[in-house]
MIROVO-687673 format. One line per field, with one value per residue: x, y, z of N, C-alpha, C in turn; residue number from 1; residue in three letters. Coordinates in nm, 2 decimals, always signed. Each point is the difference from the previous one (the first is absolute). Layout:
N
n.u = c(X ...)
n.v = c(Y ...)
n.w = c(Z ...)
ca.u = c(X ...)
ca.v = c(Y ...)
ca.w = c(Z ...)
c.u = c(X ...)
c.v = c(Y ...)
c.w = c(Z ...)
i = c(NUM ...)
aa = c(ALA ...)
//
This chain:
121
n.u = c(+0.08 +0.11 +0.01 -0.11 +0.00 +0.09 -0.04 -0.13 +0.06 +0.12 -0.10 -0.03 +0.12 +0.07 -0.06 +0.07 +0.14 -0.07 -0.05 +0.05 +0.07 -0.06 +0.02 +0.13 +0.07 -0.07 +0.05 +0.05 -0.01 -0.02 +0.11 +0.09 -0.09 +0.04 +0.14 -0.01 -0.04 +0.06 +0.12 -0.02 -0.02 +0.11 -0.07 +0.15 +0.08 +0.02 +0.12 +0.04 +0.10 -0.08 -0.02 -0.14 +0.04 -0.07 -0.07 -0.08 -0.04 -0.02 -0.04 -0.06 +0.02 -0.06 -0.08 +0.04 -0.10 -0.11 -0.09 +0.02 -0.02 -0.07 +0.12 -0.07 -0.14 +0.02 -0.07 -0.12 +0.04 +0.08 -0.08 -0.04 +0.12 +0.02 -0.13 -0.06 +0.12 +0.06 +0.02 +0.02 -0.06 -0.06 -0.02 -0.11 -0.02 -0.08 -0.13 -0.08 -0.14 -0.10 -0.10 -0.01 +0.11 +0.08 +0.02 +0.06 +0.09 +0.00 +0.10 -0.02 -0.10 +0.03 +0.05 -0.11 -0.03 +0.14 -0.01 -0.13 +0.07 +0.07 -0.12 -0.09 +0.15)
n.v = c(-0.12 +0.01 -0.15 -0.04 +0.05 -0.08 -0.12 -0.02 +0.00 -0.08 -0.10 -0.04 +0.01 +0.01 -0.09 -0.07 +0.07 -0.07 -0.08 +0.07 +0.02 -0.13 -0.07 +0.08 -0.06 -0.12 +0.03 +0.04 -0.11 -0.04 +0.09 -0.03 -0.05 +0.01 +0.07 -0.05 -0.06 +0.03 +0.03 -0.08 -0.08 +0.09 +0.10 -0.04 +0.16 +0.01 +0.07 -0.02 +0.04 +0.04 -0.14 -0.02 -0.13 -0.10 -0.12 -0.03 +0.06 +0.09 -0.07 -0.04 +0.14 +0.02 -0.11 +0.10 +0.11 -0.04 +0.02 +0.09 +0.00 -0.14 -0.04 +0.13 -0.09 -0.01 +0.12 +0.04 +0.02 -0.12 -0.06 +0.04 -0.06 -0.13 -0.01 +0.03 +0.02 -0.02 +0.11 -0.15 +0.05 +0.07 -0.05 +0.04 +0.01 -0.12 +0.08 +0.03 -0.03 -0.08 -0.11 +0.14 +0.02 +0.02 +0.04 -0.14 +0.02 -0.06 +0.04 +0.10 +0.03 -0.09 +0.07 +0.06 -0.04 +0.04 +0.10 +0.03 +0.00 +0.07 +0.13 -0.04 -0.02)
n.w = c(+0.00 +0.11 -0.12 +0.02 +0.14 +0.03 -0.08 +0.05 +0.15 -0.08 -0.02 +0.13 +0.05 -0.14 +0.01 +0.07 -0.05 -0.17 +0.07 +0.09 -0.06 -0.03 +0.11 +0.03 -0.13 +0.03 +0.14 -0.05 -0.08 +0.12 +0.05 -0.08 -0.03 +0.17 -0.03 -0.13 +0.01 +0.12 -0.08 -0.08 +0.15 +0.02 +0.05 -0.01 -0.07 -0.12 +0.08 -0.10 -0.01 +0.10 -0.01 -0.01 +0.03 -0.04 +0.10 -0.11 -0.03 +0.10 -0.01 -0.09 +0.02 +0.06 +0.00 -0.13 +0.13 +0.06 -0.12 +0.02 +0.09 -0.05 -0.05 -0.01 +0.09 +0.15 +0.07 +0.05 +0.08 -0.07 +0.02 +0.14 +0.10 -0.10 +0.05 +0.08 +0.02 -0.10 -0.07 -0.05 -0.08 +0.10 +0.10 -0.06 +0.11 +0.01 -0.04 +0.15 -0.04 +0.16 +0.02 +0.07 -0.09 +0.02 -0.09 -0.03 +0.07 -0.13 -0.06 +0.03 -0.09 -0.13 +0.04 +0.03 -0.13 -0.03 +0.07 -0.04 -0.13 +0.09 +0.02 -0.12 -0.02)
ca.u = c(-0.08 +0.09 +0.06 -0.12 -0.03 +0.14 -0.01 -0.07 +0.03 +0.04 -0.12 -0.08 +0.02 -0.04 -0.15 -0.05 +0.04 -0.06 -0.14 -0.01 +0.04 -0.10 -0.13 -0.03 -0.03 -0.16 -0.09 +0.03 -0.12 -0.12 -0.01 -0.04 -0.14 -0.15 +0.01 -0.02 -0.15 -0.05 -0.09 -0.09 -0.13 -0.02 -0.05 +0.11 +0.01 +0.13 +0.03 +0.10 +0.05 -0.12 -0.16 -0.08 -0.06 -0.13 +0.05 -0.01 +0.18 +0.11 -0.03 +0.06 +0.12 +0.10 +0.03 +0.05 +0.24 +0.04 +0.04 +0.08 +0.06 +0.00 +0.10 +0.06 -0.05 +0.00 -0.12 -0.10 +0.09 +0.04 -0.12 -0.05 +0.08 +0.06 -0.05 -0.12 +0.02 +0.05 -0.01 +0.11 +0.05 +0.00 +0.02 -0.15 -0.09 -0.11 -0.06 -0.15 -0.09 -0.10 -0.11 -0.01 +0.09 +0.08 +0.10 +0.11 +0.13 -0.04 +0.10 -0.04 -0.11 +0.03 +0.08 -0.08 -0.09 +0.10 +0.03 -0.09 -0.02 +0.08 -0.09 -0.10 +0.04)
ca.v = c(+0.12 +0.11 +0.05 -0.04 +0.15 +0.13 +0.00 +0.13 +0.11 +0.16 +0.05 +0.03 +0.11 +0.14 +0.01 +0.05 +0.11 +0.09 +0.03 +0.14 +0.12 +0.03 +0.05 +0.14 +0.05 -0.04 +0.11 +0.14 +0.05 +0.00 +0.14 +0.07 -0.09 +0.08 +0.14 +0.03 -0.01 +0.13 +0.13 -0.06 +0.01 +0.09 +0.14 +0.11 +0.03 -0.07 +0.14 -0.06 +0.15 +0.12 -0.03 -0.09 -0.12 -0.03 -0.11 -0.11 +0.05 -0.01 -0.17 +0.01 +0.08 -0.04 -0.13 -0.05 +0.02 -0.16 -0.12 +0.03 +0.03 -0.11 +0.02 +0.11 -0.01 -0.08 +0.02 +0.06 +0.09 +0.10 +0.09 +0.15 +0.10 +0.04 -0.01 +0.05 +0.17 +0.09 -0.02 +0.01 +0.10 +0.14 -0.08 +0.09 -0.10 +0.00 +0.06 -0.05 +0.12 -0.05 +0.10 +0.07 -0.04 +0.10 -0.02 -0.03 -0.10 -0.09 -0.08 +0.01 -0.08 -0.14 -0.06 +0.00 -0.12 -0.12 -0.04 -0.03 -0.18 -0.11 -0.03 -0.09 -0.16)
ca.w = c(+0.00 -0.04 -0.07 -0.08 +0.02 -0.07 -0.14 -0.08 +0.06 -0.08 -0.11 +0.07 +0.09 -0.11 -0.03 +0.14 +0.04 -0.08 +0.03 +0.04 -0.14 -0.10 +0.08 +0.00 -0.10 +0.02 +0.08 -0.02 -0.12 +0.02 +0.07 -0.13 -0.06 +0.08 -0.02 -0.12 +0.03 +0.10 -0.08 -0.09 +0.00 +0.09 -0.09 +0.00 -0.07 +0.03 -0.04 -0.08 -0.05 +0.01 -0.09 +0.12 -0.03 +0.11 +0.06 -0.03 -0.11 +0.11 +0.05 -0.17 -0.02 +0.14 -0.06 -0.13 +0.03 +0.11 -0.10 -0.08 +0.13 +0.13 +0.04 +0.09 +0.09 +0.07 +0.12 +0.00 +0.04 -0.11 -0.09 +0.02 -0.02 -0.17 -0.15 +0.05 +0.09 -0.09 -0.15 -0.03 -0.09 +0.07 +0.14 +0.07 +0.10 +0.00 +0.16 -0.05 +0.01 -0.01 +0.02 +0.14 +0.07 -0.02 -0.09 +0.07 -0.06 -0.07 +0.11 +0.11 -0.02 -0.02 +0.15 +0.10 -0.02 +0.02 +0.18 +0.00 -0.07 +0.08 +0.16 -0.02 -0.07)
c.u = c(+0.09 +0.09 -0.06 -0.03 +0.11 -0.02 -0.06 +0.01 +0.03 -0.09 -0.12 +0.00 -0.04 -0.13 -0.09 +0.02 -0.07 -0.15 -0.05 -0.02 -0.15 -0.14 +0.02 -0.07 -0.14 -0.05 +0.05 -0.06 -0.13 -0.05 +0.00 -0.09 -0.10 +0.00 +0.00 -0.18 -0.07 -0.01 -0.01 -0.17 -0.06 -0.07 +0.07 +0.00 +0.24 +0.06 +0.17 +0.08 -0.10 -0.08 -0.03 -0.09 -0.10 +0.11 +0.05 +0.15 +0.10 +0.05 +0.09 +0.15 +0.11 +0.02 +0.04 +0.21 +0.03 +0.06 +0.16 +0.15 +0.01 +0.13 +0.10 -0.02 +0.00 -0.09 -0.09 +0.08 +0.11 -0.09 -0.04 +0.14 +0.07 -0.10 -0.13 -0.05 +0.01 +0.02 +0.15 +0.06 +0.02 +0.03 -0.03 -0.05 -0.13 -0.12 -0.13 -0.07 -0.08 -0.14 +0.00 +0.18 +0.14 +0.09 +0.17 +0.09 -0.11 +0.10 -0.05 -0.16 +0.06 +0.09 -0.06 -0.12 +0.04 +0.02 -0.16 -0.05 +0.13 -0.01 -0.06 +0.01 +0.02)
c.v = c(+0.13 +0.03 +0.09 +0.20 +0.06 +0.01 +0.14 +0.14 +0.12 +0.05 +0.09 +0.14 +0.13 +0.01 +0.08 +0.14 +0.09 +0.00 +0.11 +0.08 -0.05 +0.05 +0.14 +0.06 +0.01 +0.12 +0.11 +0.02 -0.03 +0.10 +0.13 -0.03 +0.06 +0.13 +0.06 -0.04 +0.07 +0.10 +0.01 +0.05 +0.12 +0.11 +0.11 +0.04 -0.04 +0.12 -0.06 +0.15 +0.08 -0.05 -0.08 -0.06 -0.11 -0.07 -0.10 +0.07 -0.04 -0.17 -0.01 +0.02 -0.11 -0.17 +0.00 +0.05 -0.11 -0.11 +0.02 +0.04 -0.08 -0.01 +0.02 +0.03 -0.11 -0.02 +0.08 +0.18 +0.06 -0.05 +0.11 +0.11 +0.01 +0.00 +0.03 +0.17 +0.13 -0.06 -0.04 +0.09 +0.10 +0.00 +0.14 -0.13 +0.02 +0.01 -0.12 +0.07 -0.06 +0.14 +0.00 -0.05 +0.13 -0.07 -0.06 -0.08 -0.17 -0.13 -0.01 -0.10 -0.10 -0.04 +0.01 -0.12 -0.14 -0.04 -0.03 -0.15 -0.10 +0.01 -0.07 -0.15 -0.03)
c.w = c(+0.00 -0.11 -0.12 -0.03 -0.04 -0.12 -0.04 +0.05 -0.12 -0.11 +0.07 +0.02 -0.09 -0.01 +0.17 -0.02 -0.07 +0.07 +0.08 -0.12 -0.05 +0.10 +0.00 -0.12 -0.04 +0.03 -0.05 -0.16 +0.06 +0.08 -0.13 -0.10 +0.08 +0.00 -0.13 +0.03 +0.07 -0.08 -0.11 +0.07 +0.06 -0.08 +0.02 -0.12 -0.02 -0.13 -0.06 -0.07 -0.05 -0.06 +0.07 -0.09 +0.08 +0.07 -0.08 -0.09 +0.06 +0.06 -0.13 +0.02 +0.10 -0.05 -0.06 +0.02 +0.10 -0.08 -0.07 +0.09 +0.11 +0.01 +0.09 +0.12 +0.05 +0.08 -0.07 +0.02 -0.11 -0.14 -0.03 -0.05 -0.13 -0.08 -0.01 +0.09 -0.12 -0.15 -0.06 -0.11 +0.01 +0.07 +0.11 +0.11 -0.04 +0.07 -0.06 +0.11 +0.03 +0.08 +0.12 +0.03 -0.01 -0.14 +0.04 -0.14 -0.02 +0.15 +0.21 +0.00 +0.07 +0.15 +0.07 -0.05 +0.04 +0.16 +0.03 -0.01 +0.08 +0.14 -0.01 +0.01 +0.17)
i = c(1 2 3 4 5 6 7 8 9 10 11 12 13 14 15 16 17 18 19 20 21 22 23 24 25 26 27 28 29 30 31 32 33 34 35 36 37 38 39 40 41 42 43 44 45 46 47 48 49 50 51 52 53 54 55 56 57 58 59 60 61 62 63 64 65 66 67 68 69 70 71 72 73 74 75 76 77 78 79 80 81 82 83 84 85 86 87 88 89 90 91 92 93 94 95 96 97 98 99 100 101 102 103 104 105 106 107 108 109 110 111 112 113 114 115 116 117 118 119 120 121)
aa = c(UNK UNK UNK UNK UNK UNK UNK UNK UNK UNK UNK UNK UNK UNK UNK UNK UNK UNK UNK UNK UNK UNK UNK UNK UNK UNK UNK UNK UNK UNK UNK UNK UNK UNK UNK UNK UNK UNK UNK UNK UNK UNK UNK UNK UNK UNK UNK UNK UNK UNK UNK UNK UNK UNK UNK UNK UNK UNK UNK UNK UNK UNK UNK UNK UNK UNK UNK UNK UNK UNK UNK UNK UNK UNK UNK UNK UNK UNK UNK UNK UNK UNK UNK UNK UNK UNK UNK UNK UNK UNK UNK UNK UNK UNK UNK UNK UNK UNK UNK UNK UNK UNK UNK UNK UNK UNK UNK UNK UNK UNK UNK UNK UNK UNK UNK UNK UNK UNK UNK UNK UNK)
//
């Protein structure tokens, strides 16, 4: 039986060590998936280099740089902070505008949905 374990010990073990990495990785498209939908569903207005766009644009906009930008991200957190806060071509930050709410950093939103959606879990 002990030799039996050393055998696969050294196959074992990479696989052990990758299985953290993908559970995180799970959860953090699944923390970016509830935050591209949050406002998506939301009846914010979404203010992109002085133009304002609906929600659902804004959902759009922002998936299609996640898509394109998964890469680049590891957390929900630098979601918000490379690719979702500001314009990468101008790199103007991005505001949004809901109802009865004060006008804010698109970025600040989303962090505040995101500590929401990890009080809740």
């Amino acid at each position: 039986m002990r030799n039996g374990f050393k055998k696969i010990l050294p196959f074992a073990l990479p696989m052990l060590c990758w299985w953290p990495a993908l559970v995180t990785a799970d959860e953090a498209a699944a923390e970016i998936e509830y935050l591209l939908a949050a406002l998506g569903q939301s009846e914010c207005t979404f203010i992109r280099n002085g133009k304002e766009y609906s929600a659902v644009d804004a959902e759009s906009h922002l998936r299609m740089k996640y898509e394109r930008g998964r890469k680049h991200v590891d957390s929900a957190e630098q979601f918000i902070d490379r690719l979702a806060s500001e314009s990468s071509w101008s790199g103007k930050p991005y505001y949004i505008q809901c109802p009865g709410e004060d006008q804010q950093k698109t970025g600040a939103w989303l962090s505040q949905r995101l500590a929401q959606y990890s009080a809740e879990k």
